[in-house]
C-alpha positions in Angstrom: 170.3 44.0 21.7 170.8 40.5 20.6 166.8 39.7 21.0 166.5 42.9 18.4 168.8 41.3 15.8 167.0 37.7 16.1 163.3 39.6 15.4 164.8 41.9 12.7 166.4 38.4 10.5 163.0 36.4 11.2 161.6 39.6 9.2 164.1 39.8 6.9 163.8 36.3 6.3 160.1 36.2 5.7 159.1 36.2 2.1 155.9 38.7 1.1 152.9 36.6 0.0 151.4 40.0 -1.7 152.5 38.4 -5.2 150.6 35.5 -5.0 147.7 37.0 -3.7 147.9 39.5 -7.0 148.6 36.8 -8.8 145.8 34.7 -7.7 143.3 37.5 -8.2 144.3 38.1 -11.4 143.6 34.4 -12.2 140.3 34.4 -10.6 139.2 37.4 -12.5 140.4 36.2 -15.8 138.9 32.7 -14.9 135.3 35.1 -14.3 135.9 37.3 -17.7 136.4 33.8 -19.6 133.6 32.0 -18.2 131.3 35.1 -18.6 132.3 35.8 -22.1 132.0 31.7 -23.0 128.5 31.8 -21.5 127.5 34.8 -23.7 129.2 34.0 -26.9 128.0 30.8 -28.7 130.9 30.7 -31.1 133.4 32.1 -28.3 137.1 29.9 -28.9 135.6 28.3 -31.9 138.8 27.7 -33.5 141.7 25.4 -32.3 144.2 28.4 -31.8 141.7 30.1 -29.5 141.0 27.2 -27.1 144.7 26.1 -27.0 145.5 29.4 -26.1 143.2 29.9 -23.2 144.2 26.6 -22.0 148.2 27.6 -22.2 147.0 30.8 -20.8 145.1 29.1 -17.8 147.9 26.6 -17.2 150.7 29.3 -17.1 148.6 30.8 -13.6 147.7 28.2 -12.3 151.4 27.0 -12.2 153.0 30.5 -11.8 150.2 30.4 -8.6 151.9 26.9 -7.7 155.3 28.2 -7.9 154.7 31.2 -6.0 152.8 29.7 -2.8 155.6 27.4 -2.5 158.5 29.8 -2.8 156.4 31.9 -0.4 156.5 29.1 2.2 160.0 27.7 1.8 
């Protein structure tokens, strides 16, 4: 009885990695969509709203990514 209690709060206590693995797909596919669409698109981000906001946009995942895999493993 005791041994079912010890296995049932090492599960409670583990933390689901499925958001950072959603998260992290998400950011690979926008990271595809972006370089596909800068490849094909001569004048794609020309102005300096465009290109700060892909860069804002990139480093928000990349650190929401960050945050995630660390609260997953603390």
């Amino acid at each position: 009885m005791v041994d079912a209690f010890f296995v049932l709060a090492a599960e409670a206590a583990h933390r689901s990695e499925t958001p950072f693995y959603i998260l992290g797909v998400l950011f690979g596919v926008y990271a595809v969509v972006i370089g596909l669409v800068g490849m094909r698109t001569p004048s794609f981000a020309e102005s300096r709203g465009a290109g700060n906001a892909l860069i804002a946009t990139s480093v928000v995942f990349a650190v929401a990514c960050g945050a995630l895999i660390i609260y997953v493993l603390n």
